[in-house]
KOLSERO-800969 format. One record per residue: residue in one letter; x, y, z of N, C-alpha, C in turn. Coordinates in pm, whole numbers, plus 50000, padded with zeros to 5 digits. Atoms other than C-alpha are relative to their C-alpha. Layout:
<pts>
aXYZXYZXYZ
...
</pts>
This chain:
<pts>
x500925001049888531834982248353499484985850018
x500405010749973530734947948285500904993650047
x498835005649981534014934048326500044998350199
x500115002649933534034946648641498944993250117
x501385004049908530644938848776500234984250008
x500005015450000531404902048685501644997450085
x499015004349946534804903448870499605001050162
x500365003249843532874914549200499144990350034
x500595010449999530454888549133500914987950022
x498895012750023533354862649113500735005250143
x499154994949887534834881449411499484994050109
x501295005649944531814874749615499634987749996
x500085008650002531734840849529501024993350057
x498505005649891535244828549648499385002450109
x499794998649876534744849549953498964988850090
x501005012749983531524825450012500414986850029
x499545011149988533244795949924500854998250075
x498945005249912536054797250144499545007950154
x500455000249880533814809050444499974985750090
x500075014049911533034787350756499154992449957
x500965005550051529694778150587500294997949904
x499825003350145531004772050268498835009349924
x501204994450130529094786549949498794997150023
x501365004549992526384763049966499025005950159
x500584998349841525674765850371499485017949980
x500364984249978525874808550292499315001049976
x500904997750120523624809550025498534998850105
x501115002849959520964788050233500035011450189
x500394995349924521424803650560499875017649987
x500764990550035521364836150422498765004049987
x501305004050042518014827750254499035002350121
x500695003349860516724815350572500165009150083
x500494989849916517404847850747499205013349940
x500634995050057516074866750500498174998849996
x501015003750011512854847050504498634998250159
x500075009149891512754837850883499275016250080
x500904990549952509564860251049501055002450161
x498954998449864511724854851390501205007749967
x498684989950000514944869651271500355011050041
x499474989449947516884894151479500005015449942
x500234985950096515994932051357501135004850030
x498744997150018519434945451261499615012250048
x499654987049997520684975851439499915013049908
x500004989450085520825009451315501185006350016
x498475001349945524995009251292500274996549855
x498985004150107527125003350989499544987049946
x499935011150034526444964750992498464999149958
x500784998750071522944969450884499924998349858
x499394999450134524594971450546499584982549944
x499445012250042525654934850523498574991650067
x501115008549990522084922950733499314996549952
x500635002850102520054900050550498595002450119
x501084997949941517054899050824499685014450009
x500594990549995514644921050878498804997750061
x501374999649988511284928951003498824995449872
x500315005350113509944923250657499294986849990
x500335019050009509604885050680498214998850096
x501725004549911506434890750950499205007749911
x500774997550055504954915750760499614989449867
x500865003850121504674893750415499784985750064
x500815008749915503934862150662498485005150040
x501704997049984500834883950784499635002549874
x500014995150116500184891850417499134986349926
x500715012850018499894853150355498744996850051
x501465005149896497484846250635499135009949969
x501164994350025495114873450522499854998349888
x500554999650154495154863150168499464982950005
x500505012049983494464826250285498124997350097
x501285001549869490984837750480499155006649860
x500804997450100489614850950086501214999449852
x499184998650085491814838649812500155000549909
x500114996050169490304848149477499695014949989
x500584983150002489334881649559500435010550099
x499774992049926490994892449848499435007150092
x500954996549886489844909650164499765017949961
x500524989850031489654947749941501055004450008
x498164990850070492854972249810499835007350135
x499834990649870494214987550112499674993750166
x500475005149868492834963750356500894994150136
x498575009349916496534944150464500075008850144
x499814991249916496664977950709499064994250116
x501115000949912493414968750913500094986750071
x500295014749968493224931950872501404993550078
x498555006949943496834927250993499855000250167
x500104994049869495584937251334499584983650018
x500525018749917494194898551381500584988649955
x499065008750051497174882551245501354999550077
x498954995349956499674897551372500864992950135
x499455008249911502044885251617501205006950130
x499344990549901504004916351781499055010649970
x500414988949978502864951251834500495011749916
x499884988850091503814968351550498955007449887
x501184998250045501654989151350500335006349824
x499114999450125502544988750979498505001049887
x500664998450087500164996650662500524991449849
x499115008450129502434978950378500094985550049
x499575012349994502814941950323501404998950009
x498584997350044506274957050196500504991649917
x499685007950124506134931149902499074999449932
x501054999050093503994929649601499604990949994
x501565013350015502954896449596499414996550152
x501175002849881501794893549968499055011549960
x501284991750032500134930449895499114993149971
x501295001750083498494921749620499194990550012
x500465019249978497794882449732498885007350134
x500744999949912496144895450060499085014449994
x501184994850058494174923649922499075000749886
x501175003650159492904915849549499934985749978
x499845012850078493664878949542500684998249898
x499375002550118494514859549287499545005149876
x500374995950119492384872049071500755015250000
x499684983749990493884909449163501574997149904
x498035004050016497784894949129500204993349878
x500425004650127496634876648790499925012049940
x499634988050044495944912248645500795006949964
x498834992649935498254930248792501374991949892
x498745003650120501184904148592499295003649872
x500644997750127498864910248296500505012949926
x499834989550058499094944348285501795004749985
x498674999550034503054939248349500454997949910
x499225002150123503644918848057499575009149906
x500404992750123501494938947841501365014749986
x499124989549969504194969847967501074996149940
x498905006550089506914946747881500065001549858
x499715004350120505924940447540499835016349899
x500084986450049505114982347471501235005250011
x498414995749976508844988947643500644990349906
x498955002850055510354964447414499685005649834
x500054992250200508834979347085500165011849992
x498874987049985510025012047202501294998049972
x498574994949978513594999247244500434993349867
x499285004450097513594980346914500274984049991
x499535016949975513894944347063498644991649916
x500885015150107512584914746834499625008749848
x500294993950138512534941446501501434992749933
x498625008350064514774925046203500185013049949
x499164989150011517504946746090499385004449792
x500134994250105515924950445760498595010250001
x500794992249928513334969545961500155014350017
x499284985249914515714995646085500005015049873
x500074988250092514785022645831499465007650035
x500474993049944514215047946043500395013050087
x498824993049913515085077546241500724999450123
x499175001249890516345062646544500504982250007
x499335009550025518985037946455500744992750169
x499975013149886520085009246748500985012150093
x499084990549913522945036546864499335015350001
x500224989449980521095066746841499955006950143
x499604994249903521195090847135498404995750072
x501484999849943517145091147176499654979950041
x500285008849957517165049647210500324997050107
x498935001849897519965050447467498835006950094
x500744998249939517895068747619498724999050093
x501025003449972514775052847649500184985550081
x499795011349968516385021847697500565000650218
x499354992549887518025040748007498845001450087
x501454998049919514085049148120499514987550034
x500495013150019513185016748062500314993150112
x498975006249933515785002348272499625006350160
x500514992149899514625029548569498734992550056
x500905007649998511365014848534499824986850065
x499815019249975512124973948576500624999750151
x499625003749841514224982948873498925007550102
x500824999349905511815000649038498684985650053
x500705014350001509304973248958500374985150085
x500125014549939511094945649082501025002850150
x499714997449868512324967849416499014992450078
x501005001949963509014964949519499054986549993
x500015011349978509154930149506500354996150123
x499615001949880510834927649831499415011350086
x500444987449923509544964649963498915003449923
x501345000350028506674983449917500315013149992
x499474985250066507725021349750499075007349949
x501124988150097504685030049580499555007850110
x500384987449929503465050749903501045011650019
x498974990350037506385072049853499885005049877
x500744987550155504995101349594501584998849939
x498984993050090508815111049491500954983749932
x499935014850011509805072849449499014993949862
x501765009350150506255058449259499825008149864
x500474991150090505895089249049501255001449892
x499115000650063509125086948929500214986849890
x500005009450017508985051948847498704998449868
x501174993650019505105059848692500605008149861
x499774989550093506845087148475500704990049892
x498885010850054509655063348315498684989649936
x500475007150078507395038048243498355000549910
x500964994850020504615057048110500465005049824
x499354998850141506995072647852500534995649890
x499745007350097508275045947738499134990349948
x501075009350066504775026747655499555010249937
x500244986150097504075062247510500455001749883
x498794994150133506635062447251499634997649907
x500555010950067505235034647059501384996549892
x498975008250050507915016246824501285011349958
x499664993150036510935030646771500964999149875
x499375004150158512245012346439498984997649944
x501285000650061509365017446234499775012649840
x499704992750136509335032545844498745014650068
x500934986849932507475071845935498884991149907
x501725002850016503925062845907499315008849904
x501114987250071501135077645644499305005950102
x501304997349926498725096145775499144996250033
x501325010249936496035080145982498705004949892
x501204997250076492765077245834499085005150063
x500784994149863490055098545968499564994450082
x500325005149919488325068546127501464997550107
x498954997749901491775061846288500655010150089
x499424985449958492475097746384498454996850138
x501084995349906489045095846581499874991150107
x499435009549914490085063846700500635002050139
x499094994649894493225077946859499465011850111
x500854990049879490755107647021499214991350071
x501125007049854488555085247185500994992750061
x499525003649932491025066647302500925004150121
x499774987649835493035095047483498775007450089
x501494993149930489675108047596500144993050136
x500725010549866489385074447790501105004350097
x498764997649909492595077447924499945011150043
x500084990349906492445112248046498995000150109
x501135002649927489005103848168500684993850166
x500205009349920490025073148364501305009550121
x499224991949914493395092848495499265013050146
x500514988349904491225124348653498844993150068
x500485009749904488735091748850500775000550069
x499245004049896491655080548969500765014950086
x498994983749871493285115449106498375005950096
x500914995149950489815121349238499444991750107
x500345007649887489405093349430500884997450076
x498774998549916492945095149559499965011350102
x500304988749921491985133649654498815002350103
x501035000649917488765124349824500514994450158
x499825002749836489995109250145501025006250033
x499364987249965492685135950171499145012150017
x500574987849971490385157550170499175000250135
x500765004249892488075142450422500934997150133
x499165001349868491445136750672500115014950022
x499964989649920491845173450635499055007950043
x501104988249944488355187750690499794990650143
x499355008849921488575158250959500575009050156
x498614995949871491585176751175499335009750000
x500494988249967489385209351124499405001650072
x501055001449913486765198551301500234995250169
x498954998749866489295190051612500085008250042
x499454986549995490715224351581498785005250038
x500904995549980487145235351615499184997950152
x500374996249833486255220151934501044998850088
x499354995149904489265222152089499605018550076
x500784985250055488235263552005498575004850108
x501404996449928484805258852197498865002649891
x500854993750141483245260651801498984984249998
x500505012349990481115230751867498894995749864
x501274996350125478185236351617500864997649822
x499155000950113480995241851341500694991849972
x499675011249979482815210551438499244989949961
x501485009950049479435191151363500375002649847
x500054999550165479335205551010501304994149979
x498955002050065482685199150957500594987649966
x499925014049997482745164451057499094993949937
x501185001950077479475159050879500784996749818
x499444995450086481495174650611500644986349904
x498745009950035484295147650609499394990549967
x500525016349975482055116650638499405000949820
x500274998350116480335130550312500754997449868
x498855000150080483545138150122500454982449988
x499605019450027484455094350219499314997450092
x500935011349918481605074250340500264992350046
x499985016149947483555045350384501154999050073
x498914998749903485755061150647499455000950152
x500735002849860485235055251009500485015550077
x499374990049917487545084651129499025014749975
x500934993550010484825113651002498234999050154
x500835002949887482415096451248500554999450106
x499784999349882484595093351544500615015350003
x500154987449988485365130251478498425004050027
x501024995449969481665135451448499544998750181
x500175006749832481135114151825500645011450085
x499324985549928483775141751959499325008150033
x500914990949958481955164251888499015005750026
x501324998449899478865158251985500144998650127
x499914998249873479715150052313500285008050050
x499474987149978481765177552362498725011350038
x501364989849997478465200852302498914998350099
x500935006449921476655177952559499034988249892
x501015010650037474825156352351500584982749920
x499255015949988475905119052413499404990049952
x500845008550088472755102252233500945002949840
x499814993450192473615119051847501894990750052
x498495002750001477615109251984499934987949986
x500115013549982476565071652058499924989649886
x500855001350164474525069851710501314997849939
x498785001850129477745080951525501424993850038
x498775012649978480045054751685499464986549950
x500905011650043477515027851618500155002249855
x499664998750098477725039851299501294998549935
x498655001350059481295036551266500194989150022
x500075018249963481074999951402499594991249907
x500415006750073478664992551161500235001749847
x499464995950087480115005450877501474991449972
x498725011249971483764988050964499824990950117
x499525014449888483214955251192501334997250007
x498495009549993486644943551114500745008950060
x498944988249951488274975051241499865001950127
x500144993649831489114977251625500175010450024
x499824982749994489715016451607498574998649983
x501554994049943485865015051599499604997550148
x500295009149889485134992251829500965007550146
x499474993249908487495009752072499775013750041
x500744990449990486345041352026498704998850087
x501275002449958482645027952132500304993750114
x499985000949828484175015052438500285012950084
x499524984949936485975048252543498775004450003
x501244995350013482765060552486499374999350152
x500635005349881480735037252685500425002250150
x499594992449865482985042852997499905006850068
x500094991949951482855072153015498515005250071
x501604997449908479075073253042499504994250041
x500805006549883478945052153306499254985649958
x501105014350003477715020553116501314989749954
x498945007649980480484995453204499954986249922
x500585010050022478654964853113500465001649812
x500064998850115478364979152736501415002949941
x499044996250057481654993152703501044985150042
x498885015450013483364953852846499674995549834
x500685006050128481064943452524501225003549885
x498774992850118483374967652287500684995850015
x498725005749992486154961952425500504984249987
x499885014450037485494926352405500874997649860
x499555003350119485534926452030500875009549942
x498874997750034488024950751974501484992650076
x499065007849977490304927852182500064988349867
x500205018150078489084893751968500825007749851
x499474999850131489974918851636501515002250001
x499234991649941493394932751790500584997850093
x499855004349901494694907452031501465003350085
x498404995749940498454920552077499795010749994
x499564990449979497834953852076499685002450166
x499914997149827498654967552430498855012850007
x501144992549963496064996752394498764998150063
x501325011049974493114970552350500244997950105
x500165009649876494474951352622500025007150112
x499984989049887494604979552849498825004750033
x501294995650055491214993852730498964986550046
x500905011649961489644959852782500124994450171
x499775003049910491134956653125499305007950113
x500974996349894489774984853276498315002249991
x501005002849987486954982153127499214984250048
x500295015749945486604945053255499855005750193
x499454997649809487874964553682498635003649985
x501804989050006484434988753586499124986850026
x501335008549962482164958653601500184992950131
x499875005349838483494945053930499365007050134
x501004994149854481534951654266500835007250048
x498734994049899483564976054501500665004349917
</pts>
C-alpha cells in the first residue's frame, strides 16, 4: 500500500511537471485558487472533483476581519454567525468560518486558539503513550506487545482522530453530530487508555484511589455542564416554535407563557423575545409587544434580526419615522443583505409626503 501511494504521488507529480504551467506555476496557481475569496464556485457536475476553489476562501477572509476588530479575546464562541453580517461581501448566510483557525481566531482570539493548540498537544502526547511511541524496548514488558492486535488498533483510532482534526482545518465538521461525535469517541479512547507498554501496575494507594474518584467526578461533572448547556437553547428553539403553533391556533394567552417560557430556558437569545412580540400583538396588545423587541435590541445590538424585527414592528403601527430609525441600523449592521435593504427602503417611501 505504501508502495503504491508513493507511485501516485510520483504520478501526480510528472503529470504537473509536464503541464502547460509546469510544476512550479501548478502548485502556485492552484494555491491561489484555493485561497482567492473571488474564485469561481465550482459547479455541481463531475469536475467539482478536481476544483480547487471554493466559497470557503470568503468565509475564512470574513473570519479574519472579525478577529482583527478584538484580537485577544475574540468577539464570543459562536459569534462568526452574527458578526459576519458586517463583513461580509455577498449575500450568503453561513454560521461556520469552515476553518479552525479563522473560527477560533474570530471568536476566542488568540488567547482562545492558544488553548485550544494546548489542549491538542496535550492529546498528542496521551495518544502517543497509548500507542507506545518514545517507550525503550526494554520497556516492552507487557501485555500489549508493538504487533499486538489491541495496539493496531488503537493506533487505527488514533489515526481516525488526527484526520478528523486536521479536516477541520480547511472545513468546519464539528456541527455535524454523526461526524464530531465520532471523531470525540476515537480520541477520547485513546487518551483513556493511558500507556500501553507499561509493567501491570501495583495497586494504587488509597490516597491515589481517591485521587482517581475525584478526578472522574470532575470529569463527569464538567461533561453533564456541558450537555446542559448544549440542551438549553434546544430546548428554548423548541418551546420557541410552540408558542407559534399556539397563535397561529388563536391560543394567545398560552403563546405568552410559552414564549416567556423560552426566553427563561436562554436569556441570551433574542428569538424567545421576538416570539414573545408575536404574540403579544397578535392578542392586541402592541405596548407589552414593543417592550419585548426593545428588549431584544438591547440585549443583542450587534444583531440585525433584532433591529429588523423592531422595524417590521414599527411599520406596521403606523410610526414610520421610528421604524426608518431600525431599519437604519439594521442596514449599517447588515449592509448586503437584500432583506435589510428592502426593509429599509420601504421604510425610508413611509416617511415621504404623498
Amino acid at each position: 500500500m505504501a508502495v503504491v501511494l508513493a507511485l501516485l504521488v510520483a504520478a501526480g507529480i510528472v503529470a504537473m511537471a509536464f503541464s502547460s504551467r509546469g510544476l512550479g506555476g501548478t502548485i502556485s496557481h492552484t494555491w491561489a485558487q484555493f485561497t482567492d475569496p473571488e474564485a469561481a464556485v465550482p459547479s455541481n457536475d463531475p469536475d467539482r472533483l478536481t476544483a480547487t476553489g471554493s466559497v470557503r476562501a470568503r468565509y475564512w477572509r470574513d473570519g479574519l476581519e472579525l478577529w482583527k476588530k478584538e484580537r485577544w479575546l475574540g468577539l464570543g464562541a459562536g459569534s462568526y454567525a452574527t458578526g459576519r453580517f458586517q463583513v461580509r461581501e455577498d449575500t450568503a448566510v453561513v454560521r461556520h468560518a469552515h476553518g479552525y483557525w479563522n473560527q477560533t481566531l474570530a471568536d476566542l482570539g488568540i488567547v482562545g486558539l492558544a488553548l485550544s493548540i494546548l489542549a491538542g498537544v496535550m492529546w498528542l502526547g496521551a495518544a502517543g503513550r497509548a500507542v507506545g511511541l518514545g517507550v525503550l524496548p526494554r520497556q516492552r514488558r507487557d501485555r500489549a506487545p508493538p504487533d499486538a492486535p489491541e495496539r493496531i488498533g488503537l493506533v487505527t483510532i488514533a489515526v481516525v482522530a488526527i484526520v478528523f482534526a486536521f479536516h477541520n482545518l480547511v472545513d468546519w465538521t464539528w456541527f455535524v453530530p454523526g461526524l464530531a461525535m465520532l471523531g470525540l469517541l476515537c480520541a477520547g479512547w485513546v487518551a483513556g487508555r493511558g500507556p500501553a507498554f507499561q509493567p501491570i501496575p501495583e495497586p494504587p494507594s488509597d490516597r491515589a484511589r481517591w485521587l482517581r474518584i475525584a478526578s472522574a467526578t470532575g470529569v463527569v461533572v464538567t461533561a453533564l455542564v456541558a450537555a446542559w448547556a448544549i440542551w438549553q437553547p434546544e430546548r428554548s428553539v423548541s418551546t420557541g416554535d410552540k408558542a407559534l403553533s399556539l397563535i397561529d391556533n388563536g391560543r394567545f394567552s398560552q403563546a405568552r407563557s410559552e414564549a416567556r417560557d423560552a426566553h427563561d430556558i436562554d436569556p441570551l437569545a433574542i428569538e424567545p423575545l421576538i416570539d414573545l412580540a408575536a404574540a403579544e400583538e397578535a392578542s392586541g396588545r402592541p405596548v407589552r409587544a414593543r417592550v419585548a423587541l426593545v428588549d431584544a435590541v438591547e440585549l443583542q445590538p450587534s444583531n440585525p434580526a433584532a433591529w429588523k424585527a423592531l422595524a417590521s414592528f414599527e411599520l406596521r403601527a403606523s410610526r414610520p419615522r421610528a421604524a426608518l430609525r431600525a431599519a437604519g441600523a439594521a442596514v449599517y449592521l447588515d449592509p448586503e443583505g437584500e432583506q435589510t435593504r428592502r426593509l429599509f427602503l420601504t421604510t425610508f417611501r413611509a416617511t415621504q409626503p404623498g
